[in-house]
ZABAKE-186401 format. One record per residue: x, y, z of N, C-alpha, C, CB in turn; residue in three letters. Coordinates in steps of 0.1 Angstrom, whole numbers, plus 5000, padded with zeros to 4 digits. Atoms other than C-alpha are relative to their C-alpha. Glycine has a CB too. Example, Ala and Ser with C-alpha at 12.3 -4.5 7.8 and 13.67 -1.06 7.14 Angstrom:
500949885000512349555078500950125000499050005012ala/499149895000513749895071499250115008500450054986ser/
This chain:
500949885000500050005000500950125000499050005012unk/498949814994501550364995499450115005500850114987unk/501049874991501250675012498850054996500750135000unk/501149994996498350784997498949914998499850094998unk/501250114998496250464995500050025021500649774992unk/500050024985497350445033499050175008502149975005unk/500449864996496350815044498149994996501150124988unk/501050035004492950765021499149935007500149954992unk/500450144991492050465039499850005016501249904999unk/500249924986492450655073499250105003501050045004unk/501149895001490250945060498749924997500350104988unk/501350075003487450685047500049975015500049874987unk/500350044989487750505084499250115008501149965007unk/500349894985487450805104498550064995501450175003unk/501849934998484150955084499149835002499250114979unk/500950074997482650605085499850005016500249894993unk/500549964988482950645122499550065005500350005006unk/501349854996481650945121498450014997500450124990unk/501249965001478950935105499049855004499950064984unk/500650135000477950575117499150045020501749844997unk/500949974986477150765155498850014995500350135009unk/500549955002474250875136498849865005500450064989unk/500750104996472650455136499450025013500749904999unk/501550074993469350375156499850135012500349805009unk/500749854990469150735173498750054988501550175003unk/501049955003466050895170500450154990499350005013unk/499849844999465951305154500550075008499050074999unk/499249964989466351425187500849965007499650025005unk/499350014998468851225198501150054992499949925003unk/498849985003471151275170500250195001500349934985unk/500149844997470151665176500850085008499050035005unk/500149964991470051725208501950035003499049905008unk/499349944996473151935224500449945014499450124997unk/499450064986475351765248501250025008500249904998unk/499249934990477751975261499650175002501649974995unk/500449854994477852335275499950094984501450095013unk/499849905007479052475241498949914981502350045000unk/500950035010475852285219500549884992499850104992unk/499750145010478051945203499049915001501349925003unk/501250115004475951745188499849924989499050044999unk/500050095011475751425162500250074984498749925001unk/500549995011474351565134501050144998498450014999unk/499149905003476451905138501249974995500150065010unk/498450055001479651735140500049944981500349855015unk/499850065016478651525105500050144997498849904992unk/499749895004477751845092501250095000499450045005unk/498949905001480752045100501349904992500550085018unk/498850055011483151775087499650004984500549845004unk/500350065010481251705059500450184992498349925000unk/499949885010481152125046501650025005498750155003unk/498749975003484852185057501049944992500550005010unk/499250065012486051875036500150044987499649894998unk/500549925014484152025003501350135000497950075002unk/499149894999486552365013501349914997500050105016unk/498850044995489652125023500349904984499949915017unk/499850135006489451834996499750074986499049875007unk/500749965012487552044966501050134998498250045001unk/499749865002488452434968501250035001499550085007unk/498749954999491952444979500949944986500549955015unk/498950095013493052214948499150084987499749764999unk/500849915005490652454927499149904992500750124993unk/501250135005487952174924498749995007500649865003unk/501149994987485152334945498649944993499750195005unk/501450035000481652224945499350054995499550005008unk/501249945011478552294926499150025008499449904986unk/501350004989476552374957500950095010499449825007unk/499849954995476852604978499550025014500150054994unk/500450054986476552625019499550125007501349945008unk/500449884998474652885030500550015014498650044998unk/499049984984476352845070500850074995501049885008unk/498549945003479452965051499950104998500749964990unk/500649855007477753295038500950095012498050025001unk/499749884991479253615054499450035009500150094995unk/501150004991476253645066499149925012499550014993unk/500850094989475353325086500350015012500049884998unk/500249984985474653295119501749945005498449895007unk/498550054996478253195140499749875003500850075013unk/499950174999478652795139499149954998500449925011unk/500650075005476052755117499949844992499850084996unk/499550155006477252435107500649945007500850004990unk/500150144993477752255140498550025005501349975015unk/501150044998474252225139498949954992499750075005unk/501150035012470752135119499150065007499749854996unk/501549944998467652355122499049934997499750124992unk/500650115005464652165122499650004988499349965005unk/500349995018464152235087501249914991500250204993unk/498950095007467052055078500349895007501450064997unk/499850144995466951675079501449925002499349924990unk/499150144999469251395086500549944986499049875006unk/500150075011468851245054500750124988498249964999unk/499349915003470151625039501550015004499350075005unk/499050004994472851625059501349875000499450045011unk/499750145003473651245055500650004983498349915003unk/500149945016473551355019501350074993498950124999unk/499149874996475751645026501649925001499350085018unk/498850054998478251425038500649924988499749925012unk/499650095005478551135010500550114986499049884999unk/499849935011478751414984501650085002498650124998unk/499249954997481351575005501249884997499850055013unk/498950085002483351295003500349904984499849915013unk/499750035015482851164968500750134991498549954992unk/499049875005484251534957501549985003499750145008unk/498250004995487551474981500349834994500250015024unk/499350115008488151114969500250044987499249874999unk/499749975010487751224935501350104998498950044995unk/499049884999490251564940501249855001499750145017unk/498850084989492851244964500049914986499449895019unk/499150085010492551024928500650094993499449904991unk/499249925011493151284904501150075003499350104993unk/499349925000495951444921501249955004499450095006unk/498150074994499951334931499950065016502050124990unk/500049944982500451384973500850134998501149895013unk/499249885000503051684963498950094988501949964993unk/501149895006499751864941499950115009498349944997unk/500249904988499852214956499150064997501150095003unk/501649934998496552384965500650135006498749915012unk/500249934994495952694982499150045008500150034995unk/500449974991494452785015499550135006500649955005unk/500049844996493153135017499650045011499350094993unk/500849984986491253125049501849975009498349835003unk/498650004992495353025062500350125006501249964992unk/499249875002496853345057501049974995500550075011unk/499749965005499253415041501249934999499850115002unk/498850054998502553255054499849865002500750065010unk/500550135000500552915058499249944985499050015013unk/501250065009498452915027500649874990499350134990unk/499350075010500652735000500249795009501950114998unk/500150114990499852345010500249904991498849975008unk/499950125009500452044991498749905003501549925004unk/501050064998497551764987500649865012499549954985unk/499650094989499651545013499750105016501949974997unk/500649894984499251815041498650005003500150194999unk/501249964998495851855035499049875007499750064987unk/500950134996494651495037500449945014500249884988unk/500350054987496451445069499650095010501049945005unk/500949944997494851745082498649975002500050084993unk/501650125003491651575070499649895010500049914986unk/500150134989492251265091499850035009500949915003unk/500149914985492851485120498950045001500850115003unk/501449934999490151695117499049905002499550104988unk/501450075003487551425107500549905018499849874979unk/499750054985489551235141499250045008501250045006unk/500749884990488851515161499149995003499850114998unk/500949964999485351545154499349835004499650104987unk/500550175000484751125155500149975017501349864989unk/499750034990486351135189498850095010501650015002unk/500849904997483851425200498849915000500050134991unk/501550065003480951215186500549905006499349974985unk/499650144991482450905208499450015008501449975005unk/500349934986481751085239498750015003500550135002unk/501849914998478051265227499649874998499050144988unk/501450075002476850935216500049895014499849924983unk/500150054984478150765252498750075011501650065006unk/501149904990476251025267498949975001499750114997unk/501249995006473651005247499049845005500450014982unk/500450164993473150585255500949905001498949944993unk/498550114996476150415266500449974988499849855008unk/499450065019477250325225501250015004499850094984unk/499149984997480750275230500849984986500149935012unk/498850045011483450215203499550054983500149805001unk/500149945014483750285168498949934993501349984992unk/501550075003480950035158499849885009500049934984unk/500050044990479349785178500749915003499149995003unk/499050155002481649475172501150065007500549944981unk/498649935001484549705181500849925011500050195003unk/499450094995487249475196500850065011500849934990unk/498849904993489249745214498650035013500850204988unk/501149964984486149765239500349865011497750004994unk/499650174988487249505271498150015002501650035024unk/500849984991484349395284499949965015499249954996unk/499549954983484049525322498650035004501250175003unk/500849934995481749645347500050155003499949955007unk/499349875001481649975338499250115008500150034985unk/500249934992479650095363500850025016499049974998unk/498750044989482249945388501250015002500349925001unk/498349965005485150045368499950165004500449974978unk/499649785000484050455366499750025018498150164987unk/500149964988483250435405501349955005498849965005unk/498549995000486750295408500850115000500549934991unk/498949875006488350605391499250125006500350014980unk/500049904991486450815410499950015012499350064999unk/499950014983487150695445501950044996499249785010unk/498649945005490550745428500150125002500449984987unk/499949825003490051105416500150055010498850094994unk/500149924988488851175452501050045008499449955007unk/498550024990491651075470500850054995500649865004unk/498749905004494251225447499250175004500549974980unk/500749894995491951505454500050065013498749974998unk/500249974982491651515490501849975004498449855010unk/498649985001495651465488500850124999500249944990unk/499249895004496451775472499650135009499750024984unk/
């Protein structure tokens, strides 16, 4: 495998984890807002899905035929870690596969040393090659998979990247987190 089958192959994983939190929740679960600053399922697809279209399309000057109205000058701030209820699942779901059939297409047609441009960078960062960008991509789409790890824990104990996921021990894990916080305490009441 070469670098970028391998790299590719780490960007396809990470959105299928991503967008796979989405399974057997209801609307308002994948909605609903689970931390102080509003993260939430469907936001998170959403924001990876319209920053790839910028990252994977526009910087290699291969943008999209659609346009994101979050992105507008005008839209509301982080209109795109979220969904109004006017905008479905199935939109956004949408949103995503299109996002990523644009960036695979850009990742075949292009050599890892293809240099794009980043204008949202500035100036002394913008000049990027299609190898920077895609492991950017992994990260980011990381980032946001590991975020959705947590909301959809929250959300109803779902644990691991899908449900088979081998890296999950099985424990008592209501026996295990009251372990680590009779722990916490005591390093707590220590200090």
């Amino acid at each position: 495998m070469d670098e970028k089958e391998m790299l590719h192959g780490y960007l396809r994983a990470q959105r299928d984890s991503l967008l796979s939190k989405l399974d057997g929740l209801g609307e308002y679960d994948v909605r609903r807002p689970m931390t102080s600053t509003g993260t939430n399922l469907l936001g998170l697809v959403k924001h990876v899905a319209s920053v790839e279209m910028g990252y994977l399309g526009e910087v290699f000057g291969r943008p999209a035929d659609r346009e994101l109205p979050w992105f507008a000058d005008d839209a509301e701030v982080n209109a795109d870690m979220w969904a109004p209820a006017d905008q479905t699942r199935e939109e956004i779901v949408e949103l995503h596969r299109y996002s990523a059939a644009l960036s695979d297409a850009t990742i075949a047609a292009l050599p890892l040393d293809a240099p794009g441009e980043v204008p949202w960078w500035g100036e002394a960062k913008r000049h990027v090659t299609l190898r920077q960008i895609m492991v950017h991509m992994c990260v980011e789409t990381a980032r946001h998979a590991g975020h959705a790890d947590i909301v959809r824990e929250l959300i109803d104990g779902a644990v691991g990247s899908r449900p088979d996921d081998p890296n999950i021990p099985e424990v008592d894990w209501p026996a295990y987190r009251e372990r680590l916080e009779t722990a916490a305490r005591e390093a707590g009441a220590a200090s």
